[in-house]
C-alpha positions as CSV (number, residue, x, y, z in Angstrom):
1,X,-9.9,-17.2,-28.6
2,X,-11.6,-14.5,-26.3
3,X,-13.1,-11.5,-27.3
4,X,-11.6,-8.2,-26.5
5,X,-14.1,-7.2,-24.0
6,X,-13.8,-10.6,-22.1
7,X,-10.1,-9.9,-22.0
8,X,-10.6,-6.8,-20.6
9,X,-12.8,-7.6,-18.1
10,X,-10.4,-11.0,-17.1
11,X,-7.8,-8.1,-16.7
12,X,-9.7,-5.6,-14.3
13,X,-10.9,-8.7,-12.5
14,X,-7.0,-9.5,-12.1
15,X,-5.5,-6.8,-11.5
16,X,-8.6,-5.8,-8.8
17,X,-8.6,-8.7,-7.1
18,X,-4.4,-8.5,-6.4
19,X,-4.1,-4.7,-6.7
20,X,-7.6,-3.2,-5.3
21,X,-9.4,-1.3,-7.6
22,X,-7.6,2.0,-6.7
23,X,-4.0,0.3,-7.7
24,X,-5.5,-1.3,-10.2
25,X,-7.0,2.2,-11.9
26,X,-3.1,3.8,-10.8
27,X,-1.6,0.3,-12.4
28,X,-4.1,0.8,-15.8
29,X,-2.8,5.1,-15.9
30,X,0.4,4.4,-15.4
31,X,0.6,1.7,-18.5
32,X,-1.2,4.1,-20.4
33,X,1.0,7.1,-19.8
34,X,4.1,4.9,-20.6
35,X,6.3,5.3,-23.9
36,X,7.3,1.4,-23.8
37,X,7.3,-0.9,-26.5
38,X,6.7,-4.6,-24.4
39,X,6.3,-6.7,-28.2
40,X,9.8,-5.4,-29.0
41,X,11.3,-5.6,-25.6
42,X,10.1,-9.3,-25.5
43,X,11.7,-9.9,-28.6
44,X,14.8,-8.4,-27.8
45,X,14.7,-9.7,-23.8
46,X,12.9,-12.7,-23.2
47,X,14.3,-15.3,-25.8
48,X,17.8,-15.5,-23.5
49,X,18.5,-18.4,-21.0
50,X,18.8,-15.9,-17.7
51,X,17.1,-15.7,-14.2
52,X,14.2,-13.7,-13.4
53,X,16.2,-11.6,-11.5
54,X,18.3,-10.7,-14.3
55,X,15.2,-10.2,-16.5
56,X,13.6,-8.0,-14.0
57,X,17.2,-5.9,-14.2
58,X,16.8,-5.6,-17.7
59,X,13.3,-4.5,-17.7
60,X,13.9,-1.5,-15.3
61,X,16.7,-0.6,-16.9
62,X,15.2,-0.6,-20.5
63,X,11.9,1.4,-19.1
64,X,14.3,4.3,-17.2
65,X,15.6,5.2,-21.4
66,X,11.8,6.3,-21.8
67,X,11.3,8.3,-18.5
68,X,11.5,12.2,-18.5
């Protein structure tokens, strides 16, 4: 198992390299700003035989409840 900070930096390395670093600061603000559960709406979501397509329905529909 990896430590916390190792994760971290895996992420930003991630996200930098397939984002940029600006997008990838924007994609880190914009998770941090969001009201949205992602253990629960695994649970709920993810343990269903559907397509991706229909998953990625369901994901933007669930995340527009918690928008203002």
């Amino acid at each position: 198992m990896q430590t916390d900070n190792a994760i971290r930096l895996a992420g930003m390395k991630i996200l930098s390299e397939k984002l940029g670093i600006v997008d990838a600061e924007r994609f880190i603000t914009l998770i941090s700003r969001e009201n949205f559960d992602y253990t629960k709406w695994r649970e709920e979501n993810l343990n269903q035989n559907i397509s991706v397509r229909e998953l990625s329905k369901q994901a933007t529909e669930y995340t527009k409840k918690f928008k203002s």
